[in-house]
C-alpha positions as CSV (number, residue, x, y, z in Angstrom):
1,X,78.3,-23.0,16.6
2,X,75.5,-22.5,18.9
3,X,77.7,-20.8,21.5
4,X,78.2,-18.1,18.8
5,X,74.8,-17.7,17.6
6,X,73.6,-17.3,21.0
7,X,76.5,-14.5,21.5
8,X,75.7,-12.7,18.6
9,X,71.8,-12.5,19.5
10,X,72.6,-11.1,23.2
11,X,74.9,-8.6,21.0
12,X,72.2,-7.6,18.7
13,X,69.5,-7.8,21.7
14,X,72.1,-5.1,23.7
15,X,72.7,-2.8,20.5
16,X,68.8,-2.8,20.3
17,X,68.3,-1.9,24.0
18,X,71.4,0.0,24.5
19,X,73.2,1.2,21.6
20,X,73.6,5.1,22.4
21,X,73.2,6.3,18.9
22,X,69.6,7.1,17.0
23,X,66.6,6.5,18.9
24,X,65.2,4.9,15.8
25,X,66.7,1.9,16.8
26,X,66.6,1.9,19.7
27,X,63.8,-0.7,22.1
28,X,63.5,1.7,24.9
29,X,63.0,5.2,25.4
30,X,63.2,7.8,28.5
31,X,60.6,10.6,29.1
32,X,61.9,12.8,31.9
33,X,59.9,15.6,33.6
34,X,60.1,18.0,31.8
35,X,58.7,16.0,28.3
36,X,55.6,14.2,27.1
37,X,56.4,11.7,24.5
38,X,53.6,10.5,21.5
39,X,55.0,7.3,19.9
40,X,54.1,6.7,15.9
41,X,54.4,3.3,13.8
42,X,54.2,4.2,10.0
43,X,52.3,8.3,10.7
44,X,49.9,6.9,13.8
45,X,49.5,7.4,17.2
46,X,49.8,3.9,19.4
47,X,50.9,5.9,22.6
48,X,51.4,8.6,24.7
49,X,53.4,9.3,27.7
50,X,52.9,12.0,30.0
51,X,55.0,10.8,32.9
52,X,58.0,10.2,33.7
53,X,59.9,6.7,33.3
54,X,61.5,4.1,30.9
55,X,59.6,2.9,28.3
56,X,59.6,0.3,25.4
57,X,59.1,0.9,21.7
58,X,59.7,-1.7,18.4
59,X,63.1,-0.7,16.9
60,X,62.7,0.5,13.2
61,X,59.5,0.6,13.3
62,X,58.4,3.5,16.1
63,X,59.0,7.1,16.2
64,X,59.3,9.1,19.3
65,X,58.2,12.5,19.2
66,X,58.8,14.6,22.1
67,X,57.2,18.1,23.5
68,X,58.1,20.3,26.5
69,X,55.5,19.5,29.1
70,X,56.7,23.0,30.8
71,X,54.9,26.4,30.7
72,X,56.2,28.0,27.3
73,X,56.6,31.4,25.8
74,X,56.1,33.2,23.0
75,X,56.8,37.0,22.0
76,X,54.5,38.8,19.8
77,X,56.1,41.2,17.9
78,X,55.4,45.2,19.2
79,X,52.9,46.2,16.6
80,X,51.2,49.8,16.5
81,X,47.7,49.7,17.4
82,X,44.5,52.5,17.6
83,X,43.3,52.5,20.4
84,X,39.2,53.8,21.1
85,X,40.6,57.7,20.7
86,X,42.3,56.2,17.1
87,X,45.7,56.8,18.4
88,X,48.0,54.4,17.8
89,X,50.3,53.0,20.3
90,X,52.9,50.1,20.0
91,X,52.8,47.6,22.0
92,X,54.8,44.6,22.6
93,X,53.5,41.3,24.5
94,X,54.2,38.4,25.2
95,X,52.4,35.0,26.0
96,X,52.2,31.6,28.6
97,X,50.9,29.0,26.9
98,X,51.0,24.6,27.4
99,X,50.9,21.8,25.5
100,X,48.0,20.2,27.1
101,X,47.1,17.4,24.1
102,X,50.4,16.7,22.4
103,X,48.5,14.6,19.8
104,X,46.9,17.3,18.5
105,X,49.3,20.0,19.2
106,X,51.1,18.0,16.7
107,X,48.3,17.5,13.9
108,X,47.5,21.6,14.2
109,X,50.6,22.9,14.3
110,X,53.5,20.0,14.5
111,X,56.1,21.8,16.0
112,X,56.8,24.8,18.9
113,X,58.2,27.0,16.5
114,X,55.5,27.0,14.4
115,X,53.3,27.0,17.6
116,X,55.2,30.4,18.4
117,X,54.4,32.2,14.8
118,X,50.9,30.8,14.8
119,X,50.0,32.0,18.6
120,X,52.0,35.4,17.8
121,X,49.4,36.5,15.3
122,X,46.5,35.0,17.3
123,X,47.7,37.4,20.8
124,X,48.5,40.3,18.1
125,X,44.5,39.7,16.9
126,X,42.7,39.5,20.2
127,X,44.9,42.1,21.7
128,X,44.1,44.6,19.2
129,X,40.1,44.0,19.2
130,X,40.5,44.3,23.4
131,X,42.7,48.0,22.6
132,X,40.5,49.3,20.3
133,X,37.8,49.3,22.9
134,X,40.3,51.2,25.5
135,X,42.2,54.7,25.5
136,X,45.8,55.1,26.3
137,X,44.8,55.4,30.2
138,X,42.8,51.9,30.6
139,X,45.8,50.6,28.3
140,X,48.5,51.6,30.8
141,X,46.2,50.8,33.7
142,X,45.9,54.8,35.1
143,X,44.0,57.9,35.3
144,X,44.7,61.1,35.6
145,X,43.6,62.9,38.8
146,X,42.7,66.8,39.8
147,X,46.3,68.4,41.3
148,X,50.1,68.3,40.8
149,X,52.9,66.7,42.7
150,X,55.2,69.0,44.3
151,X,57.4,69.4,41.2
152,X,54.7,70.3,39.8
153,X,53.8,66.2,37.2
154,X,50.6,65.9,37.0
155,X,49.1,62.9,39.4
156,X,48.6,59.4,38.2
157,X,46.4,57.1,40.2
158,X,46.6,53.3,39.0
159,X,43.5,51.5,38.0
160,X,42.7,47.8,37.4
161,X,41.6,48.4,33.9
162,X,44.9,46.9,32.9
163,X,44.3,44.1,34.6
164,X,40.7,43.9,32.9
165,X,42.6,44.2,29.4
166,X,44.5,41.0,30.1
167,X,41.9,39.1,31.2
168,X,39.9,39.9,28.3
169,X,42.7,39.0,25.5
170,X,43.2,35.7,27.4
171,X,39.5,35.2,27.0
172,X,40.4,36.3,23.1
173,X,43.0,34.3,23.0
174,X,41.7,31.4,24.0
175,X,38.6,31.7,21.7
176,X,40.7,31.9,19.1
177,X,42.9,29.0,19.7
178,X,39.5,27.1,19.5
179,X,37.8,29.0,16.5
180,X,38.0,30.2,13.7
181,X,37.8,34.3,13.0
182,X,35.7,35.0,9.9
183,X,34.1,38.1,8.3
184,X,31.3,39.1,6.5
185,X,30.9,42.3,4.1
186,X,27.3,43.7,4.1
187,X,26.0,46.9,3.2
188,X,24.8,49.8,5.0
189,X,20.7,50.0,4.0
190,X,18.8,53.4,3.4
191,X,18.3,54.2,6.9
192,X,16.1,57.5,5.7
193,X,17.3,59.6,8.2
194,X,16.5,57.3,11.1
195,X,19.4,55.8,13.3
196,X,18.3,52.5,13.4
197,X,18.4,49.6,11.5
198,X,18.5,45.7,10.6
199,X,20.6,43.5,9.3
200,X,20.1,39.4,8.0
201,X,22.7,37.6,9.7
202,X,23.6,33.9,8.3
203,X,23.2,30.6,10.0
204,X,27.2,30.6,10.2
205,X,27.0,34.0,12.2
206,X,24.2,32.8,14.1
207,X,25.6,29.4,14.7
208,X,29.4,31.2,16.1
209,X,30.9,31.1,19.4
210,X,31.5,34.6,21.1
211,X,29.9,34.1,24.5
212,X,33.4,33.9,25.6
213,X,34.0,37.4,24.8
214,X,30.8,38.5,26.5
215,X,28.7,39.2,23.1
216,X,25.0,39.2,22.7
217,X,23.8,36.5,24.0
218,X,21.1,36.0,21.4
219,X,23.8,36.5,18.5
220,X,27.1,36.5,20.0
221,X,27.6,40.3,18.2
222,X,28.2,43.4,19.5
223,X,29.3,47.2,18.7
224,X,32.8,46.0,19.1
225,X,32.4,43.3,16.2
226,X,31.1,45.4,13.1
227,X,33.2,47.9,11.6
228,X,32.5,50.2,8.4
229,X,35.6,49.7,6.6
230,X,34.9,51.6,3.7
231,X,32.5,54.5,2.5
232,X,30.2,54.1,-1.1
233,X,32.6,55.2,-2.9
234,X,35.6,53.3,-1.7
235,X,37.1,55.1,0.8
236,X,37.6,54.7,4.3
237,X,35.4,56.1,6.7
238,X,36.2,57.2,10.5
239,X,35.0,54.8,13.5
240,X,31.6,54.8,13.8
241,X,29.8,53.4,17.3
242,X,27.2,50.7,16.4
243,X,25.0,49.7,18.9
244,X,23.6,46.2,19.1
245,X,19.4,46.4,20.4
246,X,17.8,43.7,19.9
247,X,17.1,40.1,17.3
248,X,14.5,38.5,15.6
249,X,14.6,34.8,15.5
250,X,12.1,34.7,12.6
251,X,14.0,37.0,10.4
252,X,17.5,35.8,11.5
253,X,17.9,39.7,12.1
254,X,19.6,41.6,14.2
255,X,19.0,45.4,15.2
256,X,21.8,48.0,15.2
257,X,21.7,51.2,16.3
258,X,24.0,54.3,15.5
259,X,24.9,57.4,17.4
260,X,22.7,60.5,15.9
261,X,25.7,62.8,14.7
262,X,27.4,59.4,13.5
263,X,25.2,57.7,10.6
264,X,26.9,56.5,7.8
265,X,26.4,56.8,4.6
266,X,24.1,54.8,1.9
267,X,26.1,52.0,0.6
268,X,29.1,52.2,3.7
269,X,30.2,48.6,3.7
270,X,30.2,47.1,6.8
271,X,32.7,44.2,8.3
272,X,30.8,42.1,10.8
273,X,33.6,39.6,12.7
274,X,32.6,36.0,14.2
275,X,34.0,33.3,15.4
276,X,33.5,29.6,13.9
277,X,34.6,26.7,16.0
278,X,37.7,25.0,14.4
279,X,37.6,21.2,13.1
280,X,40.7,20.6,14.5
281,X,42.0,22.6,18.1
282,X,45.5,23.0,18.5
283,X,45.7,21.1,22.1
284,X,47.0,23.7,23.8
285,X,46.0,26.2,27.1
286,X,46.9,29.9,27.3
287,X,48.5,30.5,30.9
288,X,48.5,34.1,30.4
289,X,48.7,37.5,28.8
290,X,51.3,40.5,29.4
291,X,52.2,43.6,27.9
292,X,55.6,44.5,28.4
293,X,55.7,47.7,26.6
294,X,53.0,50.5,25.5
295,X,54.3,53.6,24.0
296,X,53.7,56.0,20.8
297,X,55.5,55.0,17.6
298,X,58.9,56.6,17.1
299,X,57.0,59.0,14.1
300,X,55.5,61.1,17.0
301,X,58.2,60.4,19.0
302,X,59.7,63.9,18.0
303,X,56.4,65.8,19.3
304,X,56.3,64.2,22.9
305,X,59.6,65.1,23.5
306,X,58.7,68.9,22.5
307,X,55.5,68.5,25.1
308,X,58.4,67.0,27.5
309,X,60.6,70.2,27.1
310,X,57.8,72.5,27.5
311,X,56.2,70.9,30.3
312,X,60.0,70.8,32.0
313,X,60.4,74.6,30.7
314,X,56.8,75.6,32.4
315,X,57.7,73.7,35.8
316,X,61.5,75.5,36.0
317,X,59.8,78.7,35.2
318,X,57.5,78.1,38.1
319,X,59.9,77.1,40.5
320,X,62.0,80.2,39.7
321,X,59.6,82.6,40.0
322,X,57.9,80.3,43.2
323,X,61.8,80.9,44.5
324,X,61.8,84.4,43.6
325,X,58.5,85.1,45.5
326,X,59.9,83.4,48.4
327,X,63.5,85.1,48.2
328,X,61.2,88.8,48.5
329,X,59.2,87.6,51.0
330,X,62.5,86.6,53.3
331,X,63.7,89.6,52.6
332,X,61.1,91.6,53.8
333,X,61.1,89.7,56.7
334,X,64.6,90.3,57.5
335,X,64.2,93.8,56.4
336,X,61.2,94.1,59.2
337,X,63.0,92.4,61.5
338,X,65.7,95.0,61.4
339,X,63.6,97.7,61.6
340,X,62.1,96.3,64.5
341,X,66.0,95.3,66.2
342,X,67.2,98.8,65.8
343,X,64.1,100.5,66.7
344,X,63.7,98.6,70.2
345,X,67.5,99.5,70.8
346,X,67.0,103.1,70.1
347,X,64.3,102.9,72.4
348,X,66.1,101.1,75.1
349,X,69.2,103.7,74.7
350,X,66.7,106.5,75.3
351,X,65.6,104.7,77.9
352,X,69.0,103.9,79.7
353,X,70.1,107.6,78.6
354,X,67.3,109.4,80.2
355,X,67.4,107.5,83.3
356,X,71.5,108.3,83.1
357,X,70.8,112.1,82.6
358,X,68.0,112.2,85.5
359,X,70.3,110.1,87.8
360,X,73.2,112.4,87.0
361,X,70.4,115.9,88.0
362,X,69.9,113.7,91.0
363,X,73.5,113.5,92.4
364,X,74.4,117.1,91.2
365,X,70.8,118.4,93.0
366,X,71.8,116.2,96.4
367,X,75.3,118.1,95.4
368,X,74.3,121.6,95.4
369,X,72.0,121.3,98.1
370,X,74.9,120.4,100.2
371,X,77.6,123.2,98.9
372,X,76.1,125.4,96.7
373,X,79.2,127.7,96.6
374,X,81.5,124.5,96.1
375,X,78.6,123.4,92.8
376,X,79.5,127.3,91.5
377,X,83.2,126.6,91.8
378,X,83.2,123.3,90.2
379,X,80.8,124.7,87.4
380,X,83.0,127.6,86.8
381,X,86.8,125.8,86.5
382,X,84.3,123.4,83.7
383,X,83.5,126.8,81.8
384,X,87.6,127.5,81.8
385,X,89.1,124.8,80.9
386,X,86.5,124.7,77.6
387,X,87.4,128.4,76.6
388,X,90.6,128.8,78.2
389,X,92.2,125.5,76.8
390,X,91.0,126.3,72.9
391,X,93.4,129.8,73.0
392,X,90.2,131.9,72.8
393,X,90.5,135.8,73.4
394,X,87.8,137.2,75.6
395,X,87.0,140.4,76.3
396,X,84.2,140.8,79.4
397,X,83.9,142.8,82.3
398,X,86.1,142.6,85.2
399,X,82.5,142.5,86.8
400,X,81.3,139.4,85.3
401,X,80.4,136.2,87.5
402,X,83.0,133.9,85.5
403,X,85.8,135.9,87.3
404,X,84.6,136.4,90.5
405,X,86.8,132.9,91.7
406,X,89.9,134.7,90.3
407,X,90.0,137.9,91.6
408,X,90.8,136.3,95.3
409,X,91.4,133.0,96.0
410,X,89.2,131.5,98.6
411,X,87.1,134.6,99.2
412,X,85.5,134.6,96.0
413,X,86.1,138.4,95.9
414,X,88.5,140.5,93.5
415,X,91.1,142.9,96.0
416,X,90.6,146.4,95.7
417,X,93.4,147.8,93.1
């Protein structure tokens, strides 16, 4: 009897600690690299387990509750955005982020999905506060420079402004992981045609974190922070630049200061933005920030692509006339150049043809200073066989020199009839 009480309490003992089924009832546990564990009894926390190894829980009784210890991501959806030039782009991010206090990772937000729904609108937030203070250039991270490249594009030179943008919606993000973002509605006073004016801030404005973001250090507020939503009679107004000069600690006021050609109206409701720390952090650490896409919503879509064609239309038309300039210019040139060819060999036939004709006077001098009569003869049978050999009629004077080498042969002298 003992025997088999002792054999079923090493077989419950082995289901407990081995029993491959639900880790409910299970004694022990494994947490492998890539997790840290929390363990509950009835809803509370009695451990945590960051490292690796075996561990041992009570059966029934504790819950395991594991998160990915890894660097995780989240996509924000792309969402259109103004940037400072109020133009909107869309843009489509994505962020790092780790669990780095599972305990209250889970209080805050319980699970990763929710975690990735919760941190998509917090990146969507801080990124649109850090592109409204950008154009499209800083956005993209480049600048246009003076010039063209050779097909005529203009020239881009890349900046670190886009780098500067991440950096500051980590810094967002992170703030807002740790506070809260709140608003506050106040009016615009009767400036009386000055540009300047003051506004009573509460203790909850005064008391709010945004040194991270690189606020006024007296009231953690800035231009970037205070927007007029909405004219005195309701209706929305265009961006307005508000400058933050100065506080008064015994008033609890600060000074704000507007462009000259920019002052609202009497009664313009402002939005002032602040940041209250939370109660509760969600236990986790942004790793980082990316854009992975910045471009104009599909409605203008339509209009860049007519820009496009007429940007492609101007560059073809000035290659083709660039191409007809240079076909007229080669032609030319070849044109002089033949000019040039046929006049040097003109001038070198001359050449060769006078000295021809002079050597030829030459030989026939040297020749009729050595027989003239023989030059007289030869130059005589020449003027016969021209007019003799074309059947030509005649009619001279037995006296004439052209007959005086036919009348006798080898005297040069006619016989007497």
């Amino acid at each position: 009897m003992k025997l088999l009480i002792v054999a079923g309490v090493i077989v419950i003992v082995a289901l407990i600690f081995l029993y491959p089924g639900h880790s409910q009832i299970k004694a022990l546990y494994i947490v492998d690299a890539t997790q840290q564990v929390i363990v509950t009894r009835f809803g509370e926390v009695v451990a945590v387990k960051t490292t690796s190894g075996i561990y041992a829980k009570l059966p029934f009784v504790d819950t395991v509750i594991s998160f990915d210890r890894r660097v995780l991501r989240i996509d924000a959806p792309p969402v259109a955005m103004p940037d400072k030039e109020k133009q909107n782009l869309v843009i489509d991010s994505y962020a790092r982020y780790r669990i780095i206090d599972p305990v209250q990772f889970r209080k805050t937000l319980q699970t990763e999905n929710n975690a990735t729904s919760r941190l998509g609108d917090i990146v969507t937030s801080a990124l649109r506060a850090e592109v409204a203070r950008r154009d499209r250039f800083e956005i993209i991270g480049a600048k246009p420079i003076p010039g063209e490249t050779d097909e005529g594009l203009p020239l881009i030179e890349g900046t670190e402004s886009r780098s500067a943008l991440l950096e500051a919606v980590v810094a967002g993000v992170r703030l807002r992981i740790n506070a809260n973002e709140k608003t506050e509605g106040l009016t615009v006073p009767d400036l009386g045609g000055a540009v300047t004016f003051n506004i009573r801030l509460t203790q909850e404005v005064l008391d709010s974190d945004n040194a991270d973001l690189d606020r006024n250090p007296k009231t953690g507020i800035t231009a970037s922070d205070i927007n007029i939503t909405s004219g005195p009679d309701g209706g929305k107004t265009p961006g307005i630049d508000v400058i933050v000069t100065g506080f008064d600690p015994a008033t609890n006021s600060a000074a704000f200061a507007f462009q000259p050609d920019e002052t609202p109206e009497v009664g313009s409701l402002f939005r002032v933005r602040y940041f209250v720390e939370r109660d509760e952090p969600f236990g986790i650490d942004i790793v980082d920030v990316r854009i992975k896409r910045a471009d104009f919503p599909d409605s203008v879509t339509p209009t860049i692509f007519t820009r496009m064609r007429a940007e492609r239309n101007r560059i073809a038309t000035k290659f083709r006339s660039e191409g007809d300039e240079e076909d007229l210019k080669i032609r030319a040139g070849a044109n002089k150049e033949r000019e040039i060819i046929l006049a040097n060999a003109d001038r070198e036939g001359n050449q060769i043809r006078g000295e021809g004709e002079a050597e030829a006077i030459r030989i026939l001098a040297e020749a009729l200073e050595q027989d003239p009569e023989f030059f007289a003869f030869r130059r005589s049978l020449e003027a016969y066989r021209k007019f003799l050999s074309q059947q030509t009629t005649v009619i001279l004077s037995s006296e004439a020199d052209i007959f005086k080498f036919l009348q006798g042969p080898g005297t040069g002298v006619a016989p007497a009839p």
